[in-house]
C-alpha positions in Angstrom: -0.6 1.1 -5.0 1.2 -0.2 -1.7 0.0 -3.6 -0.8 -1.1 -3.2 3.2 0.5 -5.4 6.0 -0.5 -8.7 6.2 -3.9 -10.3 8.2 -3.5 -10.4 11.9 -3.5 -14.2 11.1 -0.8 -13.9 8.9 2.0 -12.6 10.6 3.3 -11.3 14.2 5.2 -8.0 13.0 6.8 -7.9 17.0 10.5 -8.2 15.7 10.0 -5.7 12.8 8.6 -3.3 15.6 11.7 -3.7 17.7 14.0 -3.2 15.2 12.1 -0.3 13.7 12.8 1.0 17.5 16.4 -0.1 17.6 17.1 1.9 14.2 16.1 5.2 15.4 18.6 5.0 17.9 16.9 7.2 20.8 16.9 5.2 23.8 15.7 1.8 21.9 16.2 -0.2 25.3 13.9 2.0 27.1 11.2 2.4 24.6 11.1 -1.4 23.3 10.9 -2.1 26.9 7.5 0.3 27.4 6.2 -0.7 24.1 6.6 -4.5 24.9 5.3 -4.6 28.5 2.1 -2.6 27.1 1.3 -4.9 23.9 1.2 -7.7 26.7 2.1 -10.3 24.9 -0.3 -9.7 21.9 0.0 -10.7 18.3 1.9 -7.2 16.6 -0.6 -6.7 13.4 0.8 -3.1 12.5 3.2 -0.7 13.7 4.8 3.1 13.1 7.5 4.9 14.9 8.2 8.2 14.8 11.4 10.2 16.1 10.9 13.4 16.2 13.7 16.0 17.1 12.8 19.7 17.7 15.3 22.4 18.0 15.1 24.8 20.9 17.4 27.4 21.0 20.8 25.9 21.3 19.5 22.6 22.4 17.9 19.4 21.1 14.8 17.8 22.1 13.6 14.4 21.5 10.2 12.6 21.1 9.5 9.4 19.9 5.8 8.1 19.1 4.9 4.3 18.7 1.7 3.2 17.6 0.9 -0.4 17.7 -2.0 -2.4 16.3 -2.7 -5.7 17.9 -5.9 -7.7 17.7 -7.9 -6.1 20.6 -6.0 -2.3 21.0 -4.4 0.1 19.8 -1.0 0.9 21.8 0.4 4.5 21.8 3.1 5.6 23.7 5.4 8.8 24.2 9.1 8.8 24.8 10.3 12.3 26.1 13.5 13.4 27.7 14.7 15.8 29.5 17.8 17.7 30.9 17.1 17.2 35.0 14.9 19.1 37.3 14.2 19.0 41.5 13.0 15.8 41.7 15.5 14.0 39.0 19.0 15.8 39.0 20.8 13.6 36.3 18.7 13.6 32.6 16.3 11.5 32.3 13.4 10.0 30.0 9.8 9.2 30.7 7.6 6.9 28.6 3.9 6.8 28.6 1.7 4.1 27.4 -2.5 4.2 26.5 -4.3 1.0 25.5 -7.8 1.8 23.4 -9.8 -1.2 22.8 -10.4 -1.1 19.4 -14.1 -1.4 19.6 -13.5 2.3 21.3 -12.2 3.9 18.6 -14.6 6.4 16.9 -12.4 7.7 14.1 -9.6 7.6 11.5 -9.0 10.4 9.4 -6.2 10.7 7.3 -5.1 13.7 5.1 -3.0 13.3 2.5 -1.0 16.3 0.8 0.1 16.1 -3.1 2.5 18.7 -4.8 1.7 19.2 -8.2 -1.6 17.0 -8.4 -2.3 17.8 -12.3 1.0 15.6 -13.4 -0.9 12.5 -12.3 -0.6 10.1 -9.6 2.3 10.0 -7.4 3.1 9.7 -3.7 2.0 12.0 -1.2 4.5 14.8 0.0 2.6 14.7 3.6 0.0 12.7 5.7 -1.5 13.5 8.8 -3.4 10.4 10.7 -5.7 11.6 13.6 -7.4 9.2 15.5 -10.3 9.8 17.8 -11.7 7.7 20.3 -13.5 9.8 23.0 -10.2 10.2 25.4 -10.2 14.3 24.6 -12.9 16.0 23.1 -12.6 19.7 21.9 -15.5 22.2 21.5 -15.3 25.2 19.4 -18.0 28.1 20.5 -18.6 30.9 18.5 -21.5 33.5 18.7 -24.5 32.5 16.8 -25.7 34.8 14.1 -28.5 35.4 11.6 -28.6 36.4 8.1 -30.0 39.9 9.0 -27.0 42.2 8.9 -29.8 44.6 11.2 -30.2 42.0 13.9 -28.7 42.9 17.1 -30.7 39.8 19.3 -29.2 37.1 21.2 -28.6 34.2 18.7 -26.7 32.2 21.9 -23.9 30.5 20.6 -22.9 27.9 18.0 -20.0 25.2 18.1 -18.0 21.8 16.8 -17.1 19.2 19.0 -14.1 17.4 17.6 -12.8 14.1 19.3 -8.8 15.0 18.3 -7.1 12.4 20.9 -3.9 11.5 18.9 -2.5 13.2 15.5 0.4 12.3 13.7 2.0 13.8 10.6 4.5 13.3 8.5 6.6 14.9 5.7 8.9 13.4 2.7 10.7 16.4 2.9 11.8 16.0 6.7 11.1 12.3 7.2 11.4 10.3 3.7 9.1 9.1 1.4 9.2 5.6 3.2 8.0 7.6 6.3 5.0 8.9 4.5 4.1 5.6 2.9 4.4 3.5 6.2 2.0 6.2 8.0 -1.0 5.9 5.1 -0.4 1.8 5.7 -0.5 2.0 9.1 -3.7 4.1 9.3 -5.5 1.9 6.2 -5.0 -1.8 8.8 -6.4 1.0 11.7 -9.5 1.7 9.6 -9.9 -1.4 8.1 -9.7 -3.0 12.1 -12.5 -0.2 13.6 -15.5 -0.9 11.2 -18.2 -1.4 13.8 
């Protein structure tokens, strides 16, 4: 088993973060910069960043997700760019932060996907952290039924209302082992910081 990131108390993981940043190589200046004005000057308790390159057509696009732990908040924030449009000829990038108070957040769930699960324990091949804290809710209607395969009245309808603000997942295959592991760690000091 992984031993998690120290105590808040501990240690102040704000140069780890940067050069987590720094190593991905997509635009580090720009995103440490975002990532640093919205921690505020907070104690860094845990951290993941995750580049993600998607292919469309003949061109490459970039997104980058940070998630930072402090004390008080969680910190997200999304780094896209883009080739130019109307407004911004030249290519360009645009950041976006959200703070949550921790007290806020509602819920971590965390699925974890293992190949082969009767050869015994081993690491994950996937993991997907949602978080949910009220921001976006979604609801799921369906009609409303009976049991009575005869029935032909109005049952009205029935639904799920899933909080499903932020999701994050991760493959071995396409990211690395160390990928996988550092998501599960991150979302373990999350849930262990939101027991209300």
């Amino acid at each position: 088993m992984r031993p998690l990131r120290p105590a808040a108390d501990d240690v102040d993981h704000a140069r780890e973060l940067k050069k987590a940043i720094d190593r991905t190589g997509y635009y580090p200046e720009v995103v440490a910069d975002a990532v640093h004005d919205a921690v505020a000057g907070e104690q860094v308790v845990s951290f993941y960043v995750h580049h993600e390159p998607t292919f469309d057509n003949d061109e490459v696009r970039r997104h980058q997700s940070v998630v930072v732990l402090t004390p008080t908040r969680l910190i997200l924030a999304h780094t896209d760019e883009h080739a130019g449009d109307d407004l911004l000829p030249e290519p360009y990038t645009s950041t976006s932060t959200e703070a949550i108070s921790l007290t806020s957040v509602k819920s971590v769930v965390v699925t974890r996907m293992t190949a082969n699960p009767t050869r015994g324990p081993q690491p994950p091949a996937e993991a997907v952290m949602t978080i949910g804290w009220g921001g976006v809710s979604r609801l799921d209607l369906e009609p409303a039924g009976c049991s009575d395969p005869d029935c032909d009245a109005d049952h009205g309808y029935t639904g799920v209302l899933a909080s499903d603000d932020f999701s994050l997942r991760v493959s071995a295959a396409a990211d690395g082992r160390d990928a996988v592991g550092g998501l599960l760690s991150f979302a373990a000091s999350l849930a262990a910081r939101t027991q209300h």
